[in-house]
Backbone bond lengths (Angstrom), bond angles and torsions (degrees), N, CA, C in turn:
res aa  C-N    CA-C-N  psi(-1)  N-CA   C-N-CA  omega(-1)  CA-C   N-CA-C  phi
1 X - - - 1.461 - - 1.522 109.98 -
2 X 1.416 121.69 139.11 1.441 109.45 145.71 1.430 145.47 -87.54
3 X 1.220 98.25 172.63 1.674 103.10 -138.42 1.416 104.91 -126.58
4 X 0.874 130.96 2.71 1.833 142.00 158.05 1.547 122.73 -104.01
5 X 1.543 89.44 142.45 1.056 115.48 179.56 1.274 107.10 -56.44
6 X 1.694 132.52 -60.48 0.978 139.09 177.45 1.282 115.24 -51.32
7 X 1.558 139.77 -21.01 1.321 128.91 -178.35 0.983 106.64 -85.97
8 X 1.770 130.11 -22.88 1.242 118.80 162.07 1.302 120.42 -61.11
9 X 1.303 128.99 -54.05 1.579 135.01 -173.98 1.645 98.70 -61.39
10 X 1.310 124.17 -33.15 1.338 106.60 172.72 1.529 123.29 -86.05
11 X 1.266 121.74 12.64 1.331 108.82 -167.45 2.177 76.49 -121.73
12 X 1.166 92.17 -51.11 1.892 81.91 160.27 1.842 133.30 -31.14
13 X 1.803 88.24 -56.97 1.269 90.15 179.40 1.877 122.53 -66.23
14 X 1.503 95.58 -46.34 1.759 97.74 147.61 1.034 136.17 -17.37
15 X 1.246 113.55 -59.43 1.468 87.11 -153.57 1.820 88.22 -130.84
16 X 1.402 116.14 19.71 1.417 92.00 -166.73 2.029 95.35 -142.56
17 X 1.559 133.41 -11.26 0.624 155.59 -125.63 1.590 95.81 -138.86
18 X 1.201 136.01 88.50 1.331 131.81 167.73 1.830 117.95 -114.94
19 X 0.726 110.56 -166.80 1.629 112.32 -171.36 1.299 116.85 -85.31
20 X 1.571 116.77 -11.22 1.310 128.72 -166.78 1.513 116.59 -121.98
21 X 1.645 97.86 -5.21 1.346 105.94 -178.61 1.359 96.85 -99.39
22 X 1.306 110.97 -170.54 1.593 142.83 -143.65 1.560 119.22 -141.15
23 X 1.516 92.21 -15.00 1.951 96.35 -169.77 1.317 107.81 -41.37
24 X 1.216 123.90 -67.49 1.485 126.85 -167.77 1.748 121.17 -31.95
25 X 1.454 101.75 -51.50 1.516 114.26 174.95 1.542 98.24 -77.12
26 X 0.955 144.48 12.08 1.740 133.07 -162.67 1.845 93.56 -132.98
27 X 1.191 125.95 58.74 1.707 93.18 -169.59 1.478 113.22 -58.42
28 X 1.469 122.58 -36.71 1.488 129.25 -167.69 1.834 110.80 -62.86
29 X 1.387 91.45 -1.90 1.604 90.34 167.11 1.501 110.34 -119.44
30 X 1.157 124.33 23.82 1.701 139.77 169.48 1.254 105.16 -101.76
31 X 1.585 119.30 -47.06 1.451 138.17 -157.89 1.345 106.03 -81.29
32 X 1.219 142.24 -2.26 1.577 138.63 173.82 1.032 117.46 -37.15
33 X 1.119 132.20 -170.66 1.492 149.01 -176.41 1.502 128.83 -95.04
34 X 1.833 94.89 -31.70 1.560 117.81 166.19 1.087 107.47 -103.03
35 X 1.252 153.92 -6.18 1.074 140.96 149.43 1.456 115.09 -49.57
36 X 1.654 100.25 -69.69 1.507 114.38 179.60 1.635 108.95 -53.15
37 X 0.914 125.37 -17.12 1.731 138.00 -175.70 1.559 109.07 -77.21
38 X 2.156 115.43 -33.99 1.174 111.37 -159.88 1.127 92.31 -86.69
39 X 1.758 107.40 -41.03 1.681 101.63 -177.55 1.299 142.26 -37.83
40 X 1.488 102.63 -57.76 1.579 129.72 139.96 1.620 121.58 -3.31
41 X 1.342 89.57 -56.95 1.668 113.59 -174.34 1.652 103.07 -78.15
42 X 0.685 123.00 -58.14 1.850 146.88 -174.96 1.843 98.93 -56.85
43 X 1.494 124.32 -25.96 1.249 108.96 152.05 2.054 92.18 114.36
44 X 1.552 117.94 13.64 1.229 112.76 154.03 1.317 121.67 -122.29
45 X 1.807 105.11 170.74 1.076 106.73 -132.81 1.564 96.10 -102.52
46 X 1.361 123.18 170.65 1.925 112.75 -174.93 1.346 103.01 -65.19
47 X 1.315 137.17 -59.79 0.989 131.39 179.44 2.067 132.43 -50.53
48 X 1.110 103.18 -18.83 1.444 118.45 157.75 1.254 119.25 -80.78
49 X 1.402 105.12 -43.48 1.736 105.41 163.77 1.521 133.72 -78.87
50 X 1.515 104.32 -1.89 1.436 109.98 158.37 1.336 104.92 -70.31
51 X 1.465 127.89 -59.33 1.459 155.46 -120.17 1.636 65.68 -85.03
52 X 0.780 138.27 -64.24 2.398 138.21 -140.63 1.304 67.62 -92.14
53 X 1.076 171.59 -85.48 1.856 147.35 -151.09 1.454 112.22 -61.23
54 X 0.810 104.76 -47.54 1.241 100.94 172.21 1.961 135.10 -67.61
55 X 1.661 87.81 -26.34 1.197 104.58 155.45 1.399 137.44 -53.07
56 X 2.160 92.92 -51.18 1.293 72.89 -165.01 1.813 89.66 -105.11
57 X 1.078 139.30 38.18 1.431 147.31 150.77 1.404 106.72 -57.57
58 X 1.754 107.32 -44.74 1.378 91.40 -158.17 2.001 94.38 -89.39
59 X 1.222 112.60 -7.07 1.434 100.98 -169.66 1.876 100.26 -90.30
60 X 1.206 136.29 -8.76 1.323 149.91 169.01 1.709 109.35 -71.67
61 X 1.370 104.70 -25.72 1.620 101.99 170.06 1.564 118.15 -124.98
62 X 1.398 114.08 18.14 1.145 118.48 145.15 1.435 109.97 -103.09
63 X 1.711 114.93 131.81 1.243 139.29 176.85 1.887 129.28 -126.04
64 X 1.048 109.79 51.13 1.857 133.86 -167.24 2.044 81.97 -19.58
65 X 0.969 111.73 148.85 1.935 117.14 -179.49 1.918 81.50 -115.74
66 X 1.288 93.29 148.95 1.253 109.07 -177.59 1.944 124.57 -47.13
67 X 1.334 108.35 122.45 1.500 115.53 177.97 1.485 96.31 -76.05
68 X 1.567 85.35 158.83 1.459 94.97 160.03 1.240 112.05 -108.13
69 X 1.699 123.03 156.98 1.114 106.44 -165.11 1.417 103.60 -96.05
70 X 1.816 140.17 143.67 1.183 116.49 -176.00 1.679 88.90 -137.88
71 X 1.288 119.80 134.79 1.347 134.09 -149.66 1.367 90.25 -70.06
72 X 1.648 115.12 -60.82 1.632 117.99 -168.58 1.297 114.48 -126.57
73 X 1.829 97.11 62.01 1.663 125.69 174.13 1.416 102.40 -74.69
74 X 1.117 119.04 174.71 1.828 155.78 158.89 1.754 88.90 -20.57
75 X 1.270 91.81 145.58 1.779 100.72 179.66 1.158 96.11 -107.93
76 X 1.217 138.11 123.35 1.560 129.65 167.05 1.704 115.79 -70.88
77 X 1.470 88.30 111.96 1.924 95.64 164.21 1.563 115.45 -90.27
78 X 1.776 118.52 130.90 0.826 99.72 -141.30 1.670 82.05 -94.59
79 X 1.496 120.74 -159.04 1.808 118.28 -177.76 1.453 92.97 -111.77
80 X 1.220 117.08 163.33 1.788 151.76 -172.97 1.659 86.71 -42.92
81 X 1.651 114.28 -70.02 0.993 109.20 -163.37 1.828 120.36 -79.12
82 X 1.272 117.91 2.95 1.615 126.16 173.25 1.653 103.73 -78.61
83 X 1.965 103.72 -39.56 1.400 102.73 -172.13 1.562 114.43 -67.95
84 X 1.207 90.11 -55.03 1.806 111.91 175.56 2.050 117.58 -42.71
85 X 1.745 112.43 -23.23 0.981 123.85 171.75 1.461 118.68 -109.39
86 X 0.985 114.04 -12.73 1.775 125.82 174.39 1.181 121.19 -120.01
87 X 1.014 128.70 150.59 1.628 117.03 -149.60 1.908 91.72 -137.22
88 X 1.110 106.40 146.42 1.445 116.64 -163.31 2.063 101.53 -36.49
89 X 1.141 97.53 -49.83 1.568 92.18 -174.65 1.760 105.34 -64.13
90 X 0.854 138.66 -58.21 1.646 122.48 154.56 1.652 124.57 -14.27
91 X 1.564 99.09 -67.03 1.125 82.05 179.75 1.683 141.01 -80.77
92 X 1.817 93.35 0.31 1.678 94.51 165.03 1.038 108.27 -114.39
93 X 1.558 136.71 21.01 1.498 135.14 104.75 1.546 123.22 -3.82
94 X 1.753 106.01 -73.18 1.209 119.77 -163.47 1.666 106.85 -61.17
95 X 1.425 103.07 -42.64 1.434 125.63 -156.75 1.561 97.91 -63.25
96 X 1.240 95.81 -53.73 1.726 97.68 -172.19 1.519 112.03 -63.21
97 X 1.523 111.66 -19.99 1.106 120.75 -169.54 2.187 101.85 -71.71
98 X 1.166 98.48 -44.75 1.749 117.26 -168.40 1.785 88.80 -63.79
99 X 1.364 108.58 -58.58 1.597 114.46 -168.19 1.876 120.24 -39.77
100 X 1.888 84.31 -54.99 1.627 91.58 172.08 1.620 127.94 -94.57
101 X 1.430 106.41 26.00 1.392 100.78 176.02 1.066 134.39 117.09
102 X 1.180 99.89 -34.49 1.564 132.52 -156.65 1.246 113.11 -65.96
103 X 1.482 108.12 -49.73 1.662 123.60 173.41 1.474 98.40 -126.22
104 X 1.636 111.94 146.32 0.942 120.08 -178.00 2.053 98.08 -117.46
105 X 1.527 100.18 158.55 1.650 86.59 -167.95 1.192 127.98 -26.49
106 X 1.556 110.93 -66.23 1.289 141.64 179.30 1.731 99.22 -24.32
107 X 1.747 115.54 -65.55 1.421 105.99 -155.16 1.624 87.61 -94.13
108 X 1.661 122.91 8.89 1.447 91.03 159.51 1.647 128.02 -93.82
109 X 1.599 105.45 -7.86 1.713 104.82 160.47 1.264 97.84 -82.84
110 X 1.376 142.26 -16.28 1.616 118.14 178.81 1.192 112.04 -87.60
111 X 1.720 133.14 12.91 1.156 155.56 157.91 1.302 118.90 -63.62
112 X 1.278 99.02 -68.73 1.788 126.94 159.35 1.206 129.66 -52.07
113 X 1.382 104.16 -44.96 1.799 97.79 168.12 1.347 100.19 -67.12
114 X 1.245 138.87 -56.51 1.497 129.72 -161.96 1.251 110.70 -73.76
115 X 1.977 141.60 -26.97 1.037 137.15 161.68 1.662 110.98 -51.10
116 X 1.337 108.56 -52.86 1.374 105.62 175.43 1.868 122.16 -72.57
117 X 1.263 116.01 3.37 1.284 125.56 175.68 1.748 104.14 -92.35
118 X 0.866 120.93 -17.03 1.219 119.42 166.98 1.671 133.00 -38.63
119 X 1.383 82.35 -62.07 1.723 93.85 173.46 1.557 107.28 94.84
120 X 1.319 106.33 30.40 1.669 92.15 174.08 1.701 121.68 -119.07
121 X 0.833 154.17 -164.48 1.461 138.98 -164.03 1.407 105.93 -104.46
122 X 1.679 115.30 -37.63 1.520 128.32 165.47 1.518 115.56 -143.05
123 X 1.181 113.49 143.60 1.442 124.86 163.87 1.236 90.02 -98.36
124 X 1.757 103.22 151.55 1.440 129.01 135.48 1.313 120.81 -100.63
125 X 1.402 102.10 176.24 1.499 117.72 -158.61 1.407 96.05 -62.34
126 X 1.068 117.07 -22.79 2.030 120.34 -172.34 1.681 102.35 -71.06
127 X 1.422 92.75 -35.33 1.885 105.57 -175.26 1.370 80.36 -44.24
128 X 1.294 95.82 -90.37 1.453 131.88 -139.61 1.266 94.62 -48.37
129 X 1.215 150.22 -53.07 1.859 143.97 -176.69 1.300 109.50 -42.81
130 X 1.690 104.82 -41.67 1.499 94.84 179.26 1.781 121.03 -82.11
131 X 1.302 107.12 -20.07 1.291 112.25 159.45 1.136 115.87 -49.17
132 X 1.195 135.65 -58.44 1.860 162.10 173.88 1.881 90.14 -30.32
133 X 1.221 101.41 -76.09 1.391 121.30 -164.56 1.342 129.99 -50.61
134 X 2.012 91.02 -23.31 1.701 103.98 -164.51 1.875 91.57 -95.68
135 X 1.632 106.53 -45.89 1.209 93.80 172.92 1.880 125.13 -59.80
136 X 1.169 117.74 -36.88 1.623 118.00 174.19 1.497 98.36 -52.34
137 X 0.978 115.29 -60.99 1.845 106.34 -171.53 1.339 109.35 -56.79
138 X 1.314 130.89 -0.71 1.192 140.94 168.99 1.368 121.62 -75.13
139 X 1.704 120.27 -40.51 1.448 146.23 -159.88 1.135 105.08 -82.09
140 X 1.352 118.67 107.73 1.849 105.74 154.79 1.185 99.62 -50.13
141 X 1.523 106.50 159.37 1.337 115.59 163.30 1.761 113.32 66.09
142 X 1.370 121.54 18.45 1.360 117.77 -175.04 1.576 103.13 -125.71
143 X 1.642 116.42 40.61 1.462 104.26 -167.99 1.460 121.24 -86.78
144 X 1.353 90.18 -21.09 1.416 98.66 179.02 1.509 119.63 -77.05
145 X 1.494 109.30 -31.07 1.305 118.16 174.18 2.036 110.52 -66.58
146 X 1.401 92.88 -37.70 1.378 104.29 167.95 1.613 115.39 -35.56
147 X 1.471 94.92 -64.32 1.780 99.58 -158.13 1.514 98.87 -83.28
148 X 1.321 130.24 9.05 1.354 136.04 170.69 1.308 112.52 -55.05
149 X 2.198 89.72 -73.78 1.312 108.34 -170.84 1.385 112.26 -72.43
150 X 1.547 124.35 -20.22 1.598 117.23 173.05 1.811 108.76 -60.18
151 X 1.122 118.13 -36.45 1.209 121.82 -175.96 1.876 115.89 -69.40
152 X 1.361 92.30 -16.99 1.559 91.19 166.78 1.195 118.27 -117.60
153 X 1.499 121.46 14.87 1.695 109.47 159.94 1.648 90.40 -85.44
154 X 1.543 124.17 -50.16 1.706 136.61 -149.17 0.984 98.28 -70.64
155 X 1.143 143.79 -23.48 1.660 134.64 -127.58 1.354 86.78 -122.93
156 X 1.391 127.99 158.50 1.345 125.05 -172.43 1.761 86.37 -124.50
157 X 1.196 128.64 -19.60 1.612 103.77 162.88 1.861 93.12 -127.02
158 X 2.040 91.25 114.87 1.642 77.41 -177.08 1.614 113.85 -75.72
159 X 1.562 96.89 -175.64 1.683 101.26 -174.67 1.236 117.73 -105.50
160 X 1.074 94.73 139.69 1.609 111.20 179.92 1.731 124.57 -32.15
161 X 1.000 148.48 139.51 1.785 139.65 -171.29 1.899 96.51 -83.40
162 X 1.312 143.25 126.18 1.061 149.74 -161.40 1.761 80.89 -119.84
């Protein structure tokens, strides 16, 4: 069986999660009976598939209100347990991510809370993109940042930040 949270949200975001849909903000239309039935089928376990509802419940009612951007703002230090789960390339992942636009403060602690909601001992940088990706599809107003980061999980040479 699998055993992450994240393989649920990624096999969710797959195949059920498009640009035009709504699931994320809707949980009671995630939570069905056949849904929970395919999962089942797909080889996770109930309790992992609570854990990815519950996940992404709590990331559907967190909403960061717009940062401002300030060129030579606050440096974020990250905590014992962000370092201990993110590993230097993660976290200048994130950084580069805040620098070019991409994430603005706000959705880069709502990055962090949900990387660290995971529950796993370490993410990699692969984690963490899709973390990036699940929260942007989350963001009004984050579409462009959206089709950024889709282009650098999909893309086999990603693109450059313009």
């Amino acid at each position: 069986m699998k055993e992450s949270i994240l393989d649920v949200l990624l096999y969710l975001f797959e195949h059920y999660f498009t640009e035009e849909s709504d699931l994320v903000r809707d949980q009671e239309s995630l939570t069905g009976g056949p849904l929970i039935e395919e999962l089942g089928q797909a080889g996770f376990s109930p309790a992992e598939i609570n854990k990815a509802f519950e996940w992404l419940d709590a990331l559907a009612r967190q909403r960061p209100g717009a940062s401002v951007a300030r060129p030579n703002g606050p440096t974020r230090v990250f905590a014992t347990a962000e370092l201990d789960r993110l590993d230097t390339d993660c976290r200048g992942f994130l950084m580069f991510l805040e620098q070019h636009g991409i994430l603005d403060a706000g959705q880069r602690e709502l990055v962090l809370d949900r990387a660290m909601a995971l529950d796993q001992d370490e993410l990699d940088l692969d984690d963490l993109k899709w973390v990036v990706l699940m929260v942007l599809f989350n963001q009004p107003g984050a579409e462009a940042a959206y089709a950024w980061m889709e282009t650098q999980i999909f893309a086999d040479e990603p693109e450059p930040v313009h």
